[in-house]
C-alpha positions as CSV (number, residue, x, y, z in Angstrom):
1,X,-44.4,-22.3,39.3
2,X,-42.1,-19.4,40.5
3,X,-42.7,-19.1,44.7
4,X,-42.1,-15.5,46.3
5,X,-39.1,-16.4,48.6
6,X,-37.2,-17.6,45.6
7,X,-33.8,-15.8,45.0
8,X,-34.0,-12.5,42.0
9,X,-31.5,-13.9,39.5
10,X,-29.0,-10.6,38.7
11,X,-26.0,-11.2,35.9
12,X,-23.6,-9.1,34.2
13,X,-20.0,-9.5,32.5
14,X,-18.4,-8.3,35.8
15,X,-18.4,-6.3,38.4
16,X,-20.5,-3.3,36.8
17,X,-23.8,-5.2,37.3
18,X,-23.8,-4.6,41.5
19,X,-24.7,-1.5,41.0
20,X,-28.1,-2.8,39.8
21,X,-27.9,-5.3,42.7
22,X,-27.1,-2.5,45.1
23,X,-30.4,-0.6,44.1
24,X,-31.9,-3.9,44.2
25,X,-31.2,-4.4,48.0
26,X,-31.6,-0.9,49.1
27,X,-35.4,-1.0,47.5
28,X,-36.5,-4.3,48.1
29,X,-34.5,-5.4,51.4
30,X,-36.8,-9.0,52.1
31,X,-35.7,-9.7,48.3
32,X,-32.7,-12.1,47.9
33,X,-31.0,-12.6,45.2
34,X,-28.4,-14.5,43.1
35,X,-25.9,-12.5,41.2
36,X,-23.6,-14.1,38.8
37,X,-20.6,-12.1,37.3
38,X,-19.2,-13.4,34.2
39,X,-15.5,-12.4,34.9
40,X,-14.1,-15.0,32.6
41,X,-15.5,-13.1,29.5
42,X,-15.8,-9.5,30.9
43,X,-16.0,-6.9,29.0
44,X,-18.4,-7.8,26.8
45,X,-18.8,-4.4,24.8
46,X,-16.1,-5.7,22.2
47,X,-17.7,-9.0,21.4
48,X,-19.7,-10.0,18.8
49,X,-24.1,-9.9,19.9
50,X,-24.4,-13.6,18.4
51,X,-21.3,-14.7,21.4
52,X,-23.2,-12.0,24.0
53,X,-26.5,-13.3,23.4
54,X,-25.3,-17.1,24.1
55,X,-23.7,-16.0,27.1
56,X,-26.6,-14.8,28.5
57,X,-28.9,-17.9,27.1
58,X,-26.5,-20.0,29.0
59,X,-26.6,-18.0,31.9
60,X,-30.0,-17.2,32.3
61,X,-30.7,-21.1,32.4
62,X,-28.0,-22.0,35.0
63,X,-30.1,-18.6,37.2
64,X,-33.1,-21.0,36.4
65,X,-32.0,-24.1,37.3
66,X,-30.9,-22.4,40.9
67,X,-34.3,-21.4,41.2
68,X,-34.7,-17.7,40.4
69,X,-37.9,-16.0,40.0
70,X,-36.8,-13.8,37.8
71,X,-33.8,-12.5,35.6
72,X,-32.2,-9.2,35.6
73,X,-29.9,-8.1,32.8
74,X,-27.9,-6.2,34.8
75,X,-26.0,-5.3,31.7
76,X,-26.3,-2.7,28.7
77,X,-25.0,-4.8,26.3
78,X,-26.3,-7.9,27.3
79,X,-29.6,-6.3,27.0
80,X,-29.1,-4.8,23.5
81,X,-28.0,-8.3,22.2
82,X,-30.2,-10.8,24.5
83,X,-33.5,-8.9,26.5
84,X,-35.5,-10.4,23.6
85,X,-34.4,-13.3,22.4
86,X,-34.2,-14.4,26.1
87,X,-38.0,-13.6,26.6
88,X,-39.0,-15.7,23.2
89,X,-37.0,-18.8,25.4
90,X,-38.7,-18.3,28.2
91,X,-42.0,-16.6,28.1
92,X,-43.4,-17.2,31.2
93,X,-40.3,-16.1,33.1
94,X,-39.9,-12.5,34.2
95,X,-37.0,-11.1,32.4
96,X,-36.3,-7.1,33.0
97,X,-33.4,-5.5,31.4
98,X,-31.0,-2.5,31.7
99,X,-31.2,0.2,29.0
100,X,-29.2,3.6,28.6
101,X,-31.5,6.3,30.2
102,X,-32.5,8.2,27.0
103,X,-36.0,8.8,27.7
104,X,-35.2,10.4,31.4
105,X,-32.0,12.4,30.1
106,X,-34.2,14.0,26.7
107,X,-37.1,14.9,29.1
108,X,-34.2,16.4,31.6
109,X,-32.6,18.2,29.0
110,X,-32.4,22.2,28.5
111,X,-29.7,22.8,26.2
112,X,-31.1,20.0,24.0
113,X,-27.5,18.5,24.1
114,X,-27.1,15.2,25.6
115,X,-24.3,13.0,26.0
116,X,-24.5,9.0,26.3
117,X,-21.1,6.8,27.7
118,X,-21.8,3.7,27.0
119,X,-20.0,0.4,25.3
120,X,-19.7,-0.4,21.4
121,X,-21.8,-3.0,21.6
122,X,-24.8,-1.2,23.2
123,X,-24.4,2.4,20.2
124,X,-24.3,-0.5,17.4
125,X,-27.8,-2.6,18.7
126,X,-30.7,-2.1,16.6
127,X,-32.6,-1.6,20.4
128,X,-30.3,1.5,21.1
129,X,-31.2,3.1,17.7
130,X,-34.8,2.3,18.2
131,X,-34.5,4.1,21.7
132,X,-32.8,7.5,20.2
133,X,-35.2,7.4,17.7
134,X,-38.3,6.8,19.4
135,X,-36.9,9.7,22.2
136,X,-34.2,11.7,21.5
137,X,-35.2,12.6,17.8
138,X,-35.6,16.3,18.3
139,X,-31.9,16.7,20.8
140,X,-28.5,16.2,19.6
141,X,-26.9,13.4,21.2
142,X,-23.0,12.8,21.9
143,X,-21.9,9.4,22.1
144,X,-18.7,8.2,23.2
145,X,-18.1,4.1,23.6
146,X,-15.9,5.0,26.4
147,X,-13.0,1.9,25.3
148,X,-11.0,1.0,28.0
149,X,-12.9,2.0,30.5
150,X,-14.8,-1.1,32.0
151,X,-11.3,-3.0,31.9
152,X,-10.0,-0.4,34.0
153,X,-13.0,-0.8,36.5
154,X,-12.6,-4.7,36.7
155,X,-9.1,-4.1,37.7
156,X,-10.0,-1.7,40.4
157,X,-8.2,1.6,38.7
158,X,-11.3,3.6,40.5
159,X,-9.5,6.3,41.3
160,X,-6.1,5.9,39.1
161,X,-4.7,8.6,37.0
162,X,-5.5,6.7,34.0
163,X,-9.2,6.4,34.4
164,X,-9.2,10.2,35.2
165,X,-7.5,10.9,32.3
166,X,-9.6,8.5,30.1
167,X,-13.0,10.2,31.4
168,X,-11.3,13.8,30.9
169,X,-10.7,12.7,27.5
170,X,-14.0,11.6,26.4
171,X,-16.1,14.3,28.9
172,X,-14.4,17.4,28.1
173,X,-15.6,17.6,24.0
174,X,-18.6,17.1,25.5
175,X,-19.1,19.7,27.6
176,X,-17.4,22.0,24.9
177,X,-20.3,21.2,22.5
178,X,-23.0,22.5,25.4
179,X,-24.5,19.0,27.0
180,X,-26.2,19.8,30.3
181,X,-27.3,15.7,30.9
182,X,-25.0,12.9,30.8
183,X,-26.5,9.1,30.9
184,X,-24.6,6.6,32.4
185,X,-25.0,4.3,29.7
186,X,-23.1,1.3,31.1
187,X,-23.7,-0.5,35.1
188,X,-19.6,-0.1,35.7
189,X,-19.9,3.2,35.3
190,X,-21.7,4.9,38.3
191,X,-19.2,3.5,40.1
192,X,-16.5,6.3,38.8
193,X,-19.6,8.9,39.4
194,X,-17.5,10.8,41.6
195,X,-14.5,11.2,39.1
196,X,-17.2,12.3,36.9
197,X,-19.3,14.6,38.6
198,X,-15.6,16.6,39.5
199,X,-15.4,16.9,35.5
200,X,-18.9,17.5,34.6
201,X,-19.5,20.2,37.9
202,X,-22.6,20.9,39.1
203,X,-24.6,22.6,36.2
204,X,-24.5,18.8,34.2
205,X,-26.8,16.5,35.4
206,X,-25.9,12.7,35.4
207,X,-28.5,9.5,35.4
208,X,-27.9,6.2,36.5
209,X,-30.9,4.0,35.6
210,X,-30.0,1.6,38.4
211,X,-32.7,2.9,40.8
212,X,-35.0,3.0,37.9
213,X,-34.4,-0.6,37.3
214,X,-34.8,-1.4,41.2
215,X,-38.3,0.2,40.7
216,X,-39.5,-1.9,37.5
217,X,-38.1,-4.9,39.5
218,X,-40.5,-4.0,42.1
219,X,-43.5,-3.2,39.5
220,X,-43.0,-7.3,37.8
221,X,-42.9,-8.8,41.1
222,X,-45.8,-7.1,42.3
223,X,-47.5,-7.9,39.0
224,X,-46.6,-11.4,39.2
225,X,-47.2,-11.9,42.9
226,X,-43.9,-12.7,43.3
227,X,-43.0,-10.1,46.1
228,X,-41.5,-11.8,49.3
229,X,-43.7,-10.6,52.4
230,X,-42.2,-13.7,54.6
231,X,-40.0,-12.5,58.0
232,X,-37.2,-14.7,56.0
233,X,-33.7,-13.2,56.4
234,X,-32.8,-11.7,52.6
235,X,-29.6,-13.6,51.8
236,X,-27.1,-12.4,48.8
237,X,-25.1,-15.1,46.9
238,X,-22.3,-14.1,44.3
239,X,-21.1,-16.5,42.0
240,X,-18.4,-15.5,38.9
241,X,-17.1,-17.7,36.2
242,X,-13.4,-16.6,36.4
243,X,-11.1,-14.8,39.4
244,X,-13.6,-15.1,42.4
245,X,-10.5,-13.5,44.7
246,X,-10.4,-10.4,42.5
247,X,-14.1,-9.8,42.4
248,X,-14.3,-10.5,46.5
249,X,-11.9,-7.8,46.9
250,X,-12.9,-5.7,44.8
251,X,-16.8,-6.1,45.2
252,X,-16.3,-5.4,49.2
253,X,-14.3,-2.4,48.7
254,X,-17.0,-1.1,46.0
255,X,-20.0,-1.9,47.6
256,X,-18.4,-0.9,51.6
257,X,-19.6,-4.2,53.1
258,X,-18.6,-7.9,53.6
259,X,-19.9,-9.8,50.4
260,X,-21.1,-13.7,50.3
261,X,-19.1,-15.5,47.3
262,X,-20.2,-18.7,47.8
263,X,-18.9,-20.6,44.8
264,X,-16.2,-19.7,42.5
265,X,-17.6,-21.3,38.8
266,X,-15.4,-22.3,36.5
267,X,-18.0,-22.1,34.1
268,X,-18.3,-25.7,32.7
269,X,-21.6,-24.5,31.4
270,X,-20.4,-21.3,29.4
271,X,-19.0,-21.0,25.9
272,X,-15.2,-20.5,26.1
273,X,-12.9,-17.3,24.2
């Protein structure tokens, strides 16, 4: 049986998943966690759901077997291919996932024009059709799977000409068309919100769901009496399963403070390609 000082188990391809994490830590600060960046297989938008989904089964368990209390998807993709079949292995865990912000972005909407930037993988799950059915069947939705753009992240081109010209590219026929919301459909992404809120302006409003997911991480803990009430220190591990020196750097200069990688995995557990 799951204790409350036990770590919250985080995961994502890469990098993109800290900005759950972040939102994590800013909400629940006697919380600590475990986040594991699969950076040997990042991005994972590209790849099949049956090779995402066992990533995550494989992940998930080694989050487990470290003790985790409960698992975060901190993904979109991951979550598209994996939230459910994850839950059907372990039912008794908590397992909360990350989903493009639909719901919050049709309700937001004036123009009835919305636009979504997310990954192939997530606009080709059965769970993101479900979603724009169920809430977005009376807008008109602009989707874009914004290719190239998580690589470009992972290699720390935040602020490069390329990305600009990238988001300019897929932004700009969407604000022709008359979209006044724009989702952040993908965890890498709100870290480029500032390149995009210079193209968008101030009359577009953007969602990140990450503080939304910090919130529902709250809601399961309190549900399952999980919530850490001790005076214990909160301590933040990282582990990755490829470059740990990349994501170090790169996760410190994101995130603006010193960052704990404790062990770099070579991920004898995970499925290799």
């Amino acid at each position: 049986m799951a204790h409350s000082t036990q770590p919250i188990g985080i995961f994502d391809s890469g990098i993109g998943g800290l900005t759950v994490a972040n939102a994590i830590y800013q909400r629940l600060p006697n919380e600590s966690t475990l986040y594991f960046g699969d950076t040997a297989h990042v991005p994972y938008g590209p790849r099949p759901a049956g090779q995402i989904r066992e990533l995550s089964r494989q992940i998930s368990a080694y989050l487990l077997e470290r003790g985790c209390k409960v698992i975060v998807i901190a993904c979109n993709t991951a979550t598209t291919a994996a939230l459910n079949y994850l839950r059907n292995l372990w039912p008794d865990v908590p397992i909360i996932g990350t989903e493009p912000a639909i719901k919050p972005a049709a309700q937001a909407t004036l123009t009835g024009k919305i636009g979504i930037l997310a990954t192939q993988g997530t606009f080709k799950s059965d769970r993101y059709s479900s979603l724009t059915e169920r809430f977005a069947a009376d807008i008109t939705v602009f989707e874009n799977p914004c290719k190239g753009l998580v690589s470009l992240i992972e290699m720390g081109k935040i602020d490069a000409s390329e990305t600009n010209e990238l988001l300019e590219s897929i932004i700009y026929p969407m604000l022709e068309e008359g979209i006044d919301t724009l989702v952040l459909g993908c965890t890498h992404y709100p870290f480029i919100r500032p390149i995009i809120e210079k193209i968008v302006g101030p009359d577009v409003a953007i969602i990140d769901p990450a503080p939304a997911i910090a919130k529902r991480v709250e809601q399961v803990l309190r549900e399952h009496h999980l919530l850490n009430v001790t005076d214990e220190q909160a301590i933040h591990a990282y582990e990755v399963s490829g470059d740990g020196g990349h994501f170090l750097a790169l996760a410190q200069h994101l995130l603006q403070h010193p960052i704990d990688l404790q062990t770099q995995i070579q991920a004898p557990f995970l499925m290799r390609g």
